[in-house]
One Martini backbone bead per residue (centre of mass of N, CA, C, O) as a GRO file, in nm:
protein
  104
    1UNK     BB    1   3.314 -12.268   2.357
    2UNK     BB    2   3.028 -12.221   2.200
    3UNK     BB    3   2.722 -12.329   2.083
    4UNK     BB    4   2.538 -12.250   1.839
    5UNK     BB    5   2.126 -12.370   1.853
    6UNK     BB    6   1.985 -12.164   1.689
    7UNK     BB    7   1.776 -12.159   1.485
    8UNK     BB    8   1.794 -12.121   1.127
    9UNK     BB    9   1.783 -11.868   0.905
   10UNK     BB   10   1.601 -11.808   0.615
   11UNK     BB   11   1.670 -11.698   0.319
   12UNK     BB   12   1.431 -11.828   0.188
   13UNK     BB   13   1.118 -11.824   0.077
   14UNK     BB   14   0.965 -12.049  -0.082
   15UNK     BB   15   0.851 -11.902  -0.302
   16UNK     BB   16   1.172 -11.784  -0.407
   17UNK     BB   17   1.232 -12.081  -0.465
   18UNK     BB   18   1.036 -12.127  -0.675
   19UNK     BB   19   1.126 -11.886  -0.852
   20UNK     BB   20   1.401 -12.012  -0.863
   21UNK     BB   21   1.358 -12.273  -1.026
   22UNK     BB   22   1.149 -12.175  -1.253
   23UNK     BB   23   1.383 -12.029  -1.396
   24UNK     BB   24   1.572 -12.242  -1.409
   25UNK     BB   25   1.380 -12.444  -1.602
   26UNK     BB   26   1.387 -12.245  -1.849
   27UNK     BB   27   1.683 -12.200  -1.888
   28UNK     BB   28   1.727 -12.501  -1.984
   29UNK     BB   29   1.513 -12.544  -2.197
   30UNK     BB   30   1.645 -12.352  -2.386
   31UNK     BB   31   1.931 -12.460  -2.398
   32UNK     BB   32   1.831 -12.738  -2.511
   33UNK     BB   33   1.686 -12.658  -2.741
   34UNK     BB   34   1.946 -12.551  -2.866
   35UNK     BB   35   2.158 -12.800  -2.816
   36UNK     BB   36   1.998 -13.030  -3.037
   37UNK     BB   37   2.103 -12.968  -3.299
   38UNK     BB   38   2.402 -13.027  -3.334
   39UNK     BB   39   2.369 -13.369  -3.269
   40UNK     BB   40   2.195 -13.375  -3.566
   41UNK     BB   41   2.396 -13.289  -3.829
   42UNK     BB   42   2.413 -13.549  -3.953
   43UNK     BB   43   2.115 -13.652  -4.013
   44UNK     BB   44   2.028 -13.367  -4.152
   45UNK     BB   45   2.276 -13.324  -4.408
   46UNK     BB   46   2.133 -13.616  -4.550
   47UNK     BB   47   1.770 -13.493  -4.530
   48UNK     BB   48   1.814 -13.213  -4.649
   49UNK     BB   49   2.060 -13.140  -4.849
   50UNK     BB   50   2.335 -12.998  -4.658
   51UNK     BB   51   2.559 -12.826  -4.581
   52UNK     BB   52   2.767 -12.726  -4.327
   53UNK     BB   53   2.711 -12.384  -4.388
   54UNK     BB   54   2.367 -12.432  -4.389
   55UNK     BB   55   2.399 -12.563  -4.083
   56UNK     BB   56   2.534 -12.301  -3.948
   57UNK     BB   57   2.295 -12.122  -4.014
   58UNK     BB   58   2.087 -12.241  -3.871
   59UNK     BB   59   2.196 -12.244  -3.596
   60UNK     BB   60   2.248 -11.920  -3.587
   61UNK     BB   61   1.923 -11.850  -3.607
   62UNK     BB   62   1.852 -11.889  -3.341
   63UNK     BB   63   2.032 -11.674  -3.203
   64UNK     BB   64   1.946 -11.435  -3.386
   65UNK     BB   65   1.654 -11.463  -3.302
   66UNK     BB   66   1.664 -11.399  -3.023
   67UNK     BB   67   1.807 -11.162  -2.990
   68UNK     BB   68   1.611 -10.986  -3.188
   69UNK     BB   69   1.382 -11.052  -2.993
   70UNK     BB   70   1.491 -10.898  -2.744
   71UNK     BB   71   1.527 -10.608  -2.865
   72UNK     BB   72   1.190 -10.613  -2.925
   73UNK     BB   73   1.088 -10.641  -2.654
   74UNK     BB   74   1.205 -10.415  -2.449
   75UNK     BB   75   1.040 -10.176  -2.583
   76UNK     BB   76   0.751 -10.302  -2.465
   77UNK     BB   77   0.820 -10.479  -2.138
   78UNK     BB   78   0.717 -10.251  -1.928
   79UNK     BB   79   0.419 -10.257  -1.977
   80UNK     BB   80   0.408 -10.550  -1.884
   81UNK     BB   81   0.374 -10.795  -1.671
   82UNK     BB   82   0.631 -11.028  -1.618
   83UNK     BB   83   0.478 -11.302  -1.586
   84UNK     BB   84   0.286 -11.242  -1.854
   85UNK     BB   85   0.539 -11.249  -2.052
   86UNK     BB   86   0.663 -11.537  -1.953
   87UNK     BB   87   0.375 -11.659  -1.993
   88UNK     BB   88   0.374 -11.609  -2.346
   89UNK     BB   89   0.670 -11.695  -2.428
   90UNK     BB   90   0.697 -11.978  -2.293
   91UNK     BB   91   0.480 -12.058  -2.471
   92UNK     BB   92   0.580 -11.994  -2.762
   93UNK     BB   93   0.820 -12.191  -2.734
   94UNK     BB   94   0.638 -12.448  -2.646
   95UNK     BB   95   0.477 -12.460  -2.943
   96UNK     BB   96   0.751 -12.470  -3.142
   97UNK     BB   97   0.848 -12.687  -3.042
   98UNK     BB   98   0.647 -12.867  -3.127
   99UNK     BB   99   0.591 -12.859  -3.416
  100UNK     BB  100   0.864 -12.935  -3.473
  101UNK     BB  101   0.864 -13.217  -3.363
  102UNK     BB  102   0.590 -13.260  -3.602
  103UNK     BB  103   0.745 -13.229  -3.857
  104UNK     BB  104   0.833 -13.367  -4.126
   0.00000   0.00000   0.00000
C-alpha cells in the first residue's frame, strides 16, 4: 500500500466558507437574542410588576412574532435579491435590539 501525497483538494472556496460562517453568526446572534429574555425572569417580574403568566407571554411574543414575520415575508421574498433582503431583515433586527437594550 501506498500512500497518496496528492495535494487535497477544497471542499469550499473562500468566499463559501465566508458566506457560511457570516450565516452561522447571524443564526447564532438570533437565537441568542431570543435566549437572553428567559434568564433576566426573576429580575423583569419584579420590575415590570408582572405574574409568572404574563412573563410567559412575552417570552412567547418573540417567537409568535418571529413565525408570523416569517409567514408575511414568504409572500414577497422572491422579488427580491436575497442578500438585500437579508441585511434589510438583519439591519432591523439589530436596531430594535439596540433600541430595546437602551429603553429605560
Amino acid at each position: 500500500m501506498t500512500k497518496d501525497l496528492s495535494p487535497k483538494k477544497r471542499v469550499f472556496t473562500q468566499y463559501e466558507t465566508f458566506v457560511i460562517a457570516i450565516l452561522a453568526i447571524i443564526q447564532f446572534t438570533v437565537i441568542l437574542d431570543f435566549m437572553v429574555l428567559s434568564p433576566l425572569g426573576a429580575m423583569l417580574l419584579a420590575e415590570l410588576d408582572i405574574t409568572t403568566s404574563q412573563f410567559g407571554l412575552v417570552v412567547s411574543a418573540y417567537a409568535f412574532s418571529a413565525g408570523i414575520s416569517g409567514l408575511l415575508a414568504a409572500g414577497f421574498a422572491d422579488k427580491f435579491d436575497r442578500k438585500k433582503l437579508l441585511l434589510f431583515f438583519y439591519s432591523g433586527f439589530i436596531i430594535g435590539t439596540l433600541l430595546c437594550g437602551v429603553a429605560p
